[in-house]
NUSE-176311 format. One record per atom (N, C-alpha, C, O): residue in three letters; x, y, z. Coordinates in steps of 0.05 Angstrom, whole numbers, plus 5000, padded with zeros to 4 digits. Layout:
AlaXYZ ...
REM end
This chain:
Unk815992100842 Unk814592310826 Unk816292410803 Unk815192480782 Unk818792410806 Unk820892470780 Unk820092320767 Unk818092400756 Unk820692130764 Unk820691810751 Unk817391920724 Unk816991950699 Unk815991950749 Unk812491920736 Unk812492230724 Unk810792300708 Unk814292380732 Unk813392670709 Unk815092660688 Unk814792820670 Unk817392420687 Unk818392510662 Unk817292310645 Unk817792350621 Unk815592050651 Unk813391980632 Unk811892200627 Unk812392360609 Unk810092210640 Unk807592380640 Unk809592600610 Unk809392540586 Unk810892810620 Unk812092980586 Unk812492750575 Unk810892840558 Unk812992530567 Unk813792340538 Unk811292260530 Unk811192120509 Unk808492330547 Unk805992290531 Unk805191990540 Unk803391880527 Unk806291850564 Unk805391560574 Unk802991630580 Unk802391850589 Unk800991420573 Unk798391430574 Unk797991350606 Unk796791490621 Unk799191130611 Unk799490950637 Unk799291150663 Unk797691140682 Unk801991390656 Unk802991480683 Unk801391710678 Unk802191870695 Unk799191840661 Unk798891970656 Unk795491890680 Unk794892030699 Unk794291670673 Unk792891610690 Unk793491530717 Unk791691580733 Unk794691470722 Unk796291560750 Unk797691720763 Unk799191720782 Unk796691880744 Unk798092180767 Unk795092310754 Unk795192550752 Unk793092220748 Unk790892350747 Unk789192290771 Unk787692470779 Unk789391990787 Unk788591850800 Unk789791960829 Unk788591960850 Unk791992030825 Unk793592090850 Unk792192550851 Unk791692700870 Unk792192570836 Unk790692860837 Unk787792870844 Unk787293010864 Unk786192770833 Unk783292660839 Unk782892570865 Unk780592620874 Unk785092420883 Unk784492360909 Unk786292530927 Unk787192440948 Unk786992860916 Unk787692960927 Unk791492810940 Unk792592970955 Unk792492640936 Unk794492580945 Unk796692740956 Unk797392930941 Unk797692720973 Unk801192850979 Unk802192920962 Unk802793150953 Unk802492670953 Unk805492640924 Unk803392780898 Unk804392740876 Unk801192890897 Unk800393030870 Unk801493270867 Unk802593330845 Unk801393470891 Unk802493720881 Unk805993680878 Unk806993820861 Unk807493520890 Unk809293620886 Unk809393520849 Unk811093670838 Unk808493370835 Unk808193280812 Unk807493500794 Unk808493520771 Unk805593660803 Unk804493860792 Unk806594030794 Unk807794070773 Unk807694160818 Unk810294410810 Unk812694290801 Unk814794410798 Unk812393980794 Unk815193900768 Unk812994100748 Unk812994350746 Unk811493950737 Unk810093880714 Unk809094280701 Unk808694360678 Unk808994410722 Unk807994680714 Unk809394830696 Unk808694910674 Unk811094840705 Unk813094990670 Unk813794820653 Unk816094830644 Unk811994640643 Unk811494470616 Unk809594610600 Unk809394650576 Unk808094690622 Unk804394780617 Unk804095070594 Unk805895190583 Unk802695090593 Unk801095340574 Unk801795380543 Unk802495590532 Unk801595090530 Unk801595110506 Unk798895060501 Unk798095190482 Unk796994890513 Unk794694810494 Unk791894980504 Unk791195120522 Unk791194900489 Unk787495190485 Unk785894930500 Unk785694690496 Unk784895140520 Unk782894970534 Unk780295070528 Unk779995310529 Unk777794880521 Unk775294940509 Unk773294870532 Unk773294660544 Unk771395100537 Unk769894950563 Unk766894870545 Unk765595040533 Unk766194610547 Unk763594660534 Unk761194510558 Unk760894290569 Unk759694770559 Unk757194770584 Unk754094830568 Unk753494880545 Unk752494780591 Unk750094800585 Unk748494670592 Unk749094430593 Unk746194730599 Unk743894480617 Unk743594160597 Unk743994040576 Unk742394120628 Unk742593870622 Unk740393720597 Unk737993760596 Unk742393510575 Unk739293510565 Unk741193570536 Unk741593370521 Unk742293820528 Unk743293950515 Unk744693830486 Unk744593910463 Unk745993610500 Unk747693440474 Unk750093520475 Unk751493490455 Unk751293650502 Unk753593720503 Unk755993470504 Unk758193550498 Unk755593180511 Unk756893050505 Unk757093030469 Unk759193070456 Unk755592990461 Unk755592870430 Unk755893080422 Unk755893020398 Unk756093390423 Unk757893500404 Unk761293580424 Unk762393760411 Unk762593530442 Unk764893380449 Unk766293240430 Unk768493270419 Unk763893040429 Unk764992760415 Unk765992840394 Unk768092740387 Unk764793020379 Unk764293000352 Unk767093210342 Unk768793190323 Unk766393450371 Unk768593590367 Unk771593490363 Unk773093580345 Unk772193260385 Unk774193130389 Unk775392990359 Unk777693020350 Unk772692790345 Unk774392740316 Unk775393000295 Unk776992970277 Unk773993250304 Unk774093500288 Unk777293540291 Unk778593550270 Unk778293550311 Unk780993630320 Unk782393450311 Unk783693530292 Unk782793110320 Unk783892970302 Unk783192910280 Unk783992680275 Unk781693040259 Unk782292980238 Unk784893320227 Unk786093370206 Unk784693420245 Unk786393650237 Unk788293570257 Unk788993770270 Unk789593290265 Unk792493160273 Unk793193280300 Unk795493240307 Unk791393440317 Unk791393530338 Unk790893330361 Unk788593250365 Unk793693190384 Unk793293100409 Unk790093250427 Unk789893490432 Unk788293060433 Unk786193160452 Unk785293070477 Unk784492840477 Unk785193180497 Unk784393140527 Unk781993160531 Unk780993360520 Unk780292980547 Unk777193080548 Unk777393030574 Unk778492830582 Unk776193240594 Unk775493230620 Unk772293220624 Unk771093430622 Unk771193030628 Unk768493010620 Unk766993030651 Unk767492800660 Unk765793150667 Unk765493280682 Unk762793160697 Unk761393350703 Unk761792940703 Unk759392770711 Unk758692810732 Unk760192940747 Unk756392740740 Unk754292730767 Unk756192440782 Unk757192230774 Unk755892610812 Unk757092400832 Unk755192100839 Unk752892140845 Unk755891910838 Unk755391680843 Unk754291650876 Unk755691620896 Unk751891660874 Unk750891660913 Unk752491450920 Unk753891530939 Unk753291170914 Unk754490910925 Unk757690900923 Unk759190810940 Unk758390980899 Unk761190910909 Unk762691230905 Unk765191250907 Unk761491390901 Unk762791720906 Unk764591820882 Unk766292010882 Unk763791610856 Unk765591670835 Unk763491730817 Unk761191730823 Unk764791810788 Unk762991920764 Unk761591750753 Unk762891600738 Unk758791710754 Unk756391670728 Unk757891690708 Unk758191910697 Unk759191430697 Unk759391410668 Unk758791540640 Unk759991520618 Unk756491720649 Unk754791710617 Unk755991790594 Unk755591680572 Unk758192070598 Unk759992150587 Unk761092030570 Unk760692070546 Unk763491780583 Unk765091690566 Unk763891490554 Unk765091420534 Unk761491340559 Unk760291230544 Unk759191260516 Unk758991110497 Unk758491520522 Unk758491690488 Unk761091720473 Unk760891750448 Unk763491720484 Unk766291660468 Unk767291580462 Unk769391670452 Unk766391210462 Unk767591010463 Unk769091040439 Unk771290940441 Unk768491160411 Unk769391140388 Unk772791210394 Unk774691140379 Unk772891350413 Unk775091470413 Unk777991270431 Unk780491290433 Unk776191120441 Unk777490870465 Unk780290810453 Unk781990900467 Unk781090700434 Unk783090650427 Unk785390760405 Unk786990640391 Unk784691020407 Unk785891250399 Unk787891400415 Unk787291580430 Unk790291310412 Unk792691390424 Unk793291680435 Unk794291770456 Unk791991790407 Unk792392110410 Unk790092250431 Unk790492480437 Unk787592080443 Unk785292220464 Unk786092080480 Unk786591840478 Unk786592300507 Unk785892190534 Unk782392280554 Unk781892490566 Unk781092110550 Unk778792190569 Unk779392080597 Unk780591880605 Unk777792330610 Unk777592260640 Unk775592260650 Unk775392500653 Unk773192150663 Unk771392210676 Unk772392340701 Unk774392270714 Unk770792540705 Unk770992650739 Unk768892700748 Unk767392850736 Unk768392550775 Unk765592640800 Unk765792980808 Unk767893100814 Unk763693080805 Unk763793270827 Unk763793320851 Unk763693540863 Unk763893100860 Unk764093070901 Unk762993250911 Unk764093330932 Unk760393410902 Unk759193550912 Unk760893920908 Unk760294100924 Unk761993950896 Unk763194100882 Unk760894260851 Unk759694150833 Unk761294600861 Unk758694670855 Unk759194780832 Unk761594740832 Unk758594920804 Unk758695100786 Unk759294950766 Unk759795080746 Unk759594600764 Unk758994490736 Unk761794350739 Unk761994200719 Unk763594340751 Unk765694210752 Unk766994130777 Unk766294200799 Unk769493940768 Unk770393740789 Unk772293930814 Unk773794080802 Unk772593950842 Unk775194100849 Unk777394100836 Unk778794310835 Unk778193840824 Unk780893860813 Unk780693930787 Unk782993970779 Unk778993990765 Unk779494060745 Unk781594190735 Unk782894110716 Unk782194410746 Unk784194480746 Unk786694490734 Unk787894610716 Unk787394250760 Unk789494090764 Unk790493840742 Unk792793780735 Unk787493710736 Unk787293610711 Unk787693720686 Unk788593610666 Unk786694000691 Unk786794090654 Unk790994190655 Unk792294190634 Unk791794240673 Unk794894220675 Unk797294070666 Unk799594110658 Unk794893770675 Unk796793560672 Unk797193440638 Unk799093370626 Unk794493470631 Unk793993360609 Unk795593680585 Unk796593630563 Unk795593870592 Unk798594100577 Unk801793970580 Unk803293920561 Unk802193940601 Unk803993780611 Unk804693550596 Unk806893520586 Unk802193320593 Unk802793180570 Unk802893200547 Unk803493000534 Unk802393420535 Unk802793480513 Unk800293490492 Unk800493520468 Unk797893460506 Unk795893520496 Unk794993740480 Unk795693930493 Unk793893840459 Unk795194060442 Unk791694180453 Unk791494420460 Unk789194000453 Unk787394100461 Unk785894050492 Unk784793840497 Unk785994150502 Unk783894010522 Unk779994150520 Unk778894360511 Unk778993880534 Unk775994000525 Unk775093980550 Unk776493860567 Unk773294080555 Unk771694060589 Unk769494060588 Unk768394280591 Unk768393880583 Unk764993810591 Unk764093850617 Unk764793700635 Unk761994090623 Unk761194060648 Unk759693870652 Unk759193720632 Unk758393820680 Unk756193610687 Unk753593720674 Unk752393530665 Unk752393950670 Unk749994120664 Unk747994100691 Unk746693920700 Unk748694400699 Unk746894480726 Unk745994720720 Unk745494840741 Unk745494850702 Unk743594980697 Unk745495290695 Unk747595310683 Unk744195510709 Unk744795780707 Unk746695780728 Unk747196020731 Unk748195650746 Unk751095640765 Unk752395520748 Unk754795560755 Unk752495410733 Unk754995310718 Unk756695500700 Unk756795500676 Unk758195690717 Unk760295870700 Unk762595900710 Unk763996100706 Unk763395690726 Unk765995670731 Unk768195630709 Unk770395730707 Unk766995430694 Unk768295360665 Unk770395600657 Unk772695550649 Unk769595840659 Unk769696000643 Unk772296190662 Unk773396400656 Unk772696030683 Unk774896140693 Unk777596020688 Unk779896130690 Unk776995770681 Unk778995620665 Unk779695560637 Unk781795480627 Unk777195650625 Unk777395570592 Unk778295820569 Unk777296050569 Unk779995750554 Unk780595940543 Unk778596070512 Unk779296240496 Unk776295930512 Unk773695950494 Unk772195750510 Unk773095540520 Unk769195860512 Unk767095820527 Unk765095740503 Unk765095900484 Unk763495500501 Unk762195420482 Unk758795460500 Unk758195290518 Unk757595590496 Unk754595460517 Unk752495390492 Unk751695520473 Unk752195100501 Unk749994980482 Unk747195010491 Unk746695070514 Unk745394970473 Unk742995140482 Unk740694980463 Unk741294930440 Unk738594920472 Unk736994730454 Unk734194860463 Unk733494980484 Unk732394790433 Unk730494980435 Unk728294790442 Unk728494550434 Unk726094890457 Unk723494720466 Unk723294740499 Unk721394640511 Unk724994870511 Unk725194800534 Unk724095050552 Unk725695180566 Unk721495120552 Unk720595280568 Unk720295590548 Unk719595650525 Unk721495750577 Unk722196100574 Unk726196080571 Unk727896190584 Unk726295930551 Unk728995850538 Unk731395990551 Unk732795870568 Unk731996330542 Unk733296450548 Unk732696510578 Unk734196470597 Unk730496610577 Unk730396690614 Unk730896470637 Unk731596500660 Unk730596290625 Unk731796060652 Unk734596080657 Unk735895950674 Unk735496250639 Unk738596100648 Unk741196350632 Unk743496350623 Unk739096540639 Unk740896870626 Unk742296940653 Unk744497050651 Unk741396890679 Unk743296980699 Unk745296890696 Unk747097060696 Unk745896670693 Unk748796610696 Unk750396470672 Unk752696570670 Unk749896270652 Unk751796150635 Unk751296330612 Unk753096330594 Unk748796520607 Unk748996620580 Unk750996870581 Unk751296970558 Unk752096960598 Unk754197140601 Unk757297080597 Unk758997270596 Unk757996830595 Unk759896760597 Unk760996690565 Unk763296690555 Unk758296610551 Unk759096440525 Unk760796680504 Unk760196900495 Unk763196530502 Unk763696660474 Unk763196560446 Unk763896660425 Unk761796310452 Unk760096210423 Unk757196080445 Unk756795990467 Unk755596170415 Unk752595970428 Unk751995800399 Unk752095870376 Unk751095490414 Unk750795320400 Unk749195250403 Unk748895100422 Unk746495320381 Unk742895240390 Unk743894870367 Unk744494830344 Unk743594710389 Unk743494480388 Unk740894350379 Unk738694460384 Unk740994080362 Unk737394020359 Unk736294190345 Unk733894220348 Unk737794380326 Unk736594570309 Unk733794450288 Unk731894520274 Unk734994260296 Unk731494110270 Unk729294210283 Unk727694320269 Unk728894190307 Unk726694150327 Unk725894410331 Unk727694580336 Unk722594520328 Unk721294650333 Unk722594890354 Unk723694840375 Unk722195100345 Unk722595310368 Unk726095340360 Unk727095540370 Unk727095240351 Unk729695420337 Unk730195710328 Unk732395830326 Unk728295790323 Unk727896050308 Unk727296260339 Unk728496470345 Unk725696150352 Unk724996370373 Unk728096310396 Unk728796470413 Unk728796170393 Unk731096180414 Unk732696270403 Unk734196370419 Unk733496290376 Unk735996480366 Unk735796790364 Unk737496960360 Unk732496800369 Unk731197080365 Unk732097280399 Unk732897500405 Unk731397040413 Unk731596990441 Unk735297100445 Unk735797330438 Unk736397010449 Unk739697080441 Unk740297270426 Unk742397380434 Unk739397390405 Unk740197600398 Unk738797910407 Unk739598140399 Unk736997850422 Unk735298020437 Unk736698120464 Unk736798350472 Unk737697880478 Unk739497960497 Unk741597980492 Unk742898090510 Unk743097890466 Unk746298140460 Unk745098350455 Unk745798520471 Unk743398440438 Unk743498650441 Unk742998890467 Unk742899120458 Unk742898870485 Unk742299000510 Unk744399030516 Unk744499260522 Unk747898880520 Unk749598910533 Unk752198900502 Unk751998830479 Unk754098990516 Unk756498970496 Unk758898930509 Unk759499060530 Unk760898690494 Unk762698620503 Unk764598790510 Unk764498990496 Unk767198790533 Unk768798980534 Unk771298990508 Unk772599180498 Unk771098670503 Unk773498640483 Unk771498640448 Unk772198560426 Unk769698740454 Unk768198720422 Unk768198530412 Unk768698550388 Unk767798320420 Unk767298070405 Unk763797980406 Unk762797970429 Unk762597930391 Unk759997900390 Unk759797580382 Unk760097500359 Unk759197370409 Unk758297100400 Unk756697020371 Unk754297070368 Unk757896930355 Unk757296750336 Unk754196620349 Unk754796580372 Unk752696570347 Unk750196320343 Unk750196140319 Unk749696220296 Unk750795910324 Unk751995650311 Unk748795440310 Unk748295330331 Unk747295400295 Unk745695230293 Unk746594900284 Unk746894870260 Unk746894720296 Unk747394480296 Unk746194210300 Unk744494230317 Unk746293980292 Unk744693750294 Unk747493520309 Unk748793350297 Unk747593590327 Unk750393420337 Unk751093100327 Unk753092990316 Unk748793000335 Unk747292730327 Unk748492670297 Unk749992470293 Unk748092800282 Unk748592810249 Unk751292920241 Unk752292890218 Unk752893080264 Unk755293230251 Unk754993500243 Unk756993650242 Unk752393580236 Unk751593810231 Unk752194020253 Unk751894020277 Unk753494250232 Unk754194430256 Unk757694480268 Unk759294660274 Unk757394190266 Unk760494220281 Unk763394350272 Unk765094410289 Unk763694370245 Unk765794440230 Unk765194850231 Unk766595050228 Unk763094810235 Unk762195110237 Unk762495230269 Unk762995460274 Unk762195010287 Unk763295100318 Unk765995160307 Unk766795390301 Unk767994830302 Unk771594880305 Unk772195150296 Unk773795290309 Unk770795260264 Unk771295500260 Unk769895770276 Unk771295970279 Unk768795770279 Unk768495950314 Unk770295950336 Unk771396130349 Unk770395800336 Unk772795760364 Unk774995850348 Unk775596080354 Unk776395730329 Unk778795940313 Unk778596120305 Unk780496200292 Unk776196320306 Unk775996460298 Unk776896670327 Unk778596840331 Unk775396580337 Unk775696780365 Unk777996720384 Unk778496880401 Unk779396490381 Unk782596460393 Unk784196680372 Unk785796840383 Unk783696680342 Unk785596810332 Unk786197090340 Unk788397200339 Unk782997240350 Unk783997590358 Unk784197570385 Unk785297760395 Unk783297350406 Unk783197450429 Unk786097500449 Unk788397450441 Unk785397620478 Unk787397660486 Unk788297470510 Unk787797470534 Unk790497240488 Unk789797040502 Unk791997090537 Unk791297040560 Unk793697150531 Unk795797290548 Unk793697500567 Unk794097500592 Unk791897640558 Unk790197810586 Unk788597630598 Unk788497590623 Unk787397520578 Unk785497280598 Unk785997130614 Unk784597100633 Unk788596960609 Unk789996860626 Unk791097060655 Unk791196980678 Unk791297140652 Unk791897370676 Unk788897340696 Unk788797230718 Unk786597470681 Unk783997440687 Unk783097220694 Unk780797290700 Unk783097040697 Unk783096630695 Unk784296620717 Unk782896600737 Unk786696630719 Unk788596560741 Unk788096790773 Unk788196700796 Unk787897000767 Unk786297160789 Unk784997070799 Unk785596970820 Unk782297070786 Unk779896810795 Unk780796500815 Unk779996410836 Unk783196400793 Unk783596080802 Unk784696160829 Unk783596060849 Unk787696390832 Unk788496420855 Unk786196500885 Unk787196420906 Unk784496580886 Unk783396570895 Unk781896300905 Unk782296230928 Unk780096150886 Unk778895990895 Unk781895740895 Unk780595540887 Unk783995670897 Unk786295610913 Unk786595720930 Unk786495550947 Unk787095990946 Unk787696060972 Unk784295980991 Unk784495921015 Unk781695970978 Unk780495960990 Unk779795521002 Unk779195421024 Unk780095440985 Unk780895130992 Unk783295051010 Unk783494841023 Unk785295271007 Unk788395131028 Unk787095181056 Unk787395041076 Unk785695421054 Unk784295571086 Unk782895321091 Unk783395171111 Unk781695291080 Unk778195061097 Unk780194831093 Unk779294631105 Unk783094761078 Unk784294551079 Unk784994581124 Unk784094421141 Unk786194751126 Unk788394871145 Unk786994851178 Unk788094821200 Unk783994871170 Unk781494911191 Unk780894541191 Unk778594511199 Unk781994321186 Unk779594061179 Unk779793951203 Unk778693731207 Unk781494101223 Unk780693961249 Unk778794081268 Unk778794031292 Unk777394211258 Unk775594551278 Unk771994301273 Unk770794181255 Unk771894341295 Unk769594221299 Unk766794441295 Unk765894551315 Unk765694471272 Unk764694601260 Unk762094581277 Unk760994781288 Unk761094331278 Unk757494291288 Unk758094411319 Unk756294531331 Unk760994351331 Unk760094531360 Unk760194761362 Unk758994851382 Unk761394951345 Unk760795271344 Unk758595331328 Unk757895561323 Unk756895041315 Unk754695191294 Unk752295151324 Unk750095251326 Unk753295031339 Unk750994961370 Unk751595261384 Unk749695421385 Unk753695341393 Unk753595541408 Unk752395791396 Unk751195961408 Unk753195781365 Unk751896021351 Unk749296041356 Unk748196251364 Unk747795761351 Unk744795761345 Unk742895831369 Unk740495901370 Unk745295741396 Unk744195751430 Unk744295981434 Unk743396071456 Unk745496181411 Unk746396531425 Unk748696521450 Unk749396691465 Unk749596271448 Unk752396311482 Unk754796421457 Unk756796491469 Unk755296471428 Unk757496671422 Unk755296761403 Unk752796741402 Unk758296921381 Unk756996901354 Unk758996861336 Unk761196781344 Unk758296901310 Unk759496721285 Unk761696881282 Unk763796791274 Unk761397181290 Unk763697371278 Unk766397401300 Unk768697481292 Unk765697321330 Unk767597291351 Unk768897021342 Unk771397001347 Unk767596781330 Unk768096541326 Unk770596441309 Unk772796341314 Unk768696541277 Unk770596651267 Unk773396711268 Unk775096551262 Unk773796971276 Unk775697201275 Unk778196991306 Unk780497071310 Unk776896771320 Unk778696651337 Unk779796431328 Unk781696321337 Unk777796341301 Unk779296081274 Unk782096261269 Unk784296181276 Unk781596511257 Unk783796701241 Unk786796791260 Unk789096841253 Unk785396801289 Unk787396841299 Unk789696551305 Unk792196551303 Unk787996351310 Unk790196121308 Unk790996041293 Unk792695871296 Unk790196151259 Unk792196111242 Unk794096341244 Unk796296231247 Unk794296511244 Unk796096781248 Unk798296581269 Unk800396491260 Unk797296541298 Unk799896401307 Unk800596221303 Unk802796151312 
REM end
C-alpha cells in the first residue's frame, strides 16, 4: 500500500485505478491506503451535479469537464450509474458520453454502481472523491445516477451543488421540491430551447421566493442547451462565483458531520454481518419478542 500511495500522489493513472478498484470492493488494504493518502486531501472543489433522470446531466459534465481543461485544470469525474441486474457493476451510459475525454491524461473517469445504495450515489463515493484529491485532481465532478426527489446526498459531499432541471416534464417544480430543489446552489433549466422553459423558471423563482438562505446566497438559474455548449461557460461562472464568497471551511465542517455519521452508521451494520437478521425478523413477526428487546441485546454484545 506504500508503494501504491506514493504513485497514486505522483498522479499514476494505473495505481490510481487500482486503489479505486480495491476501494469499490470494499478491500482490507483500501482503508489503510486511504489514512496514508488523507492528509494529501482538501485541495480540490468538489462539484455535485444531480437531477432526474432524463435531464442531460451527463452531457453538461462532459461539457463541463472540457470547460475546466481548457482553463488547464486536472479533472476527476465520478459518474454515478444504475446497477447492472447481471454482473452487479455500472450501466455504462455515463462514460460513454465521455469518450472525448478517453485519452486525456489530465481526466480520470470512473464509473460507479450503486449496489443498491440510496440518495443518487455509490457507498464509496466518498472514498473516491478522496482519492482522486490525493491524486492531485484540482476538480472533481459527481454525477449522480438521477432518482428523482431522494437524491441529496450529493450535497453532503460536494462543495457546489448544481441541480439540472428540464422543462416539459409534468408539475415540473412540484415533483421534485421535497428534496433536490433545496439543496441546489445553482439551477440549470437544461433543453432551454424546448417549450415550457419560461414556466419552469417562473416555477423556481416562485419557490425561492418563499424561503431564504441562511448564508444569503440566492441560486443563479442558468438556461442552457448542453447538446450545443450553450449555457455552460455561464454554469463554470456560477460555480466561481459562489466558491468565491462561500464558507468553504464551515461547510466542510457541515459535510463531514453528516459524512461522520453515515461512517459510524455503516462500521455498526459492518460489526452486526454475522446476526442472523430473518430469525429475529420471524420471532418479531410471531410476537415470541420484540424489535426493541432485540435490538438493545445486538447493542449489548457490542458493548462487551
Amino acid at each position: 500500500m506504500k508503494d501504491l500511495s506514493v504513485k497514486i500522489l505522483a498522479g499514476d493513472p494505473r495505481a490510481l485505478a487500482r486503489a479505486a478498484t480495491a476501494i469499490e470492493n470494499r478491500s482490507p488494504a483500501a482503508e489503510s491506503l486511504l489514512k496514508e493518502l488523507f492528509f494529501h486531501t482538501g485541495r480540490a472543489r468538489v462539484l455535485g451535479i444531480t437531477g432526474a433522470p432524463g435531464a442531460g446531466k451527463s452531457t453538461l459534465t462532459d461539457q463541463l469537464v472540457h470547460e475546466f481543461r481548457r482553463e488547464g485544470k486536472t479533472v476527476g469525474v465520478l459518474a454515478i450509474d444504475p446497477t447492472s441486474p447481471y454482473t452487479g457493476g455500472a450501466v455504462l451510459g455515463d462514460r460513454i458520453r465521455m469518450l472525448s475525454h478517453h485519452a486525456d491524461p489530465g481526466v480520470f473517469i470512473r464509473s460507479m454502481a450503486t449496489r443498491g445504495h440510496l440518495g443518487g450515489l455509490a457507498s464509496a463515493t466518498t472514498d473516491m472523491a478522496l482519492l482522486l484529491d490525493a491524486a492531485g485532481k484540482e476538480v472533481v465532478l459527481i454525477e449522480t445516477v438521477g432518482v428523482g426527489q431522494d437524491e441529496v446526498e450529493v450535497a453532503k459531499l460536494a462543495d457546489v451543488t448544481v441541480v439540472v432541471l428540464v422543462p416539459g416534464m409534468g408539475d415540473d417544480v412540484q415533483a421534485i421540491k421535497a428534496g433536490i430543489m433545496e439543496i441546489a446552489d445553482i439551477f440549470v433549466i437544461n433543453k432551454a430551447d424546448q417549450p415550457g422553459a419560461d414556466r419552469l423558471e417562473r416555477e423556481i423563482l416562485a419557490l425561492q421566493s418563499l424561503s431564504t438562505r441562511s448564508d444569503g446566497w440566492v441560486p443563479p438559474i442558468i438556461r442552457a442547451v448542453a447538446t450545443e455548449g450553450r449555457g455552460v461557460s455561464e454554469t463554470r461562472f456560477a460555480i466561481r462565483s459562489f466558491l468565491a464568497r462561500a464558507d468553504c471551511k464551515s461547510r466542510a465542517v457541515v459535510n463531514w458531520t453528516l459524512r461522520l455519521r453515515e461512517m459510524l452508521r455503516e462500521r455498526l451494520i459492518e460489526q452486526f454481518a454475522n446476526i442472523d437478521f430473518h430469525a429475529a425478523a420471524e420471532e418479531i413477526a410471531e410476537r415470541r419478542s420484540d424489535p426493541y428487546t432485540i435490538t438493545d441485546g445486538w447493542i449489548k454484545q457490542l458493548r462487551d
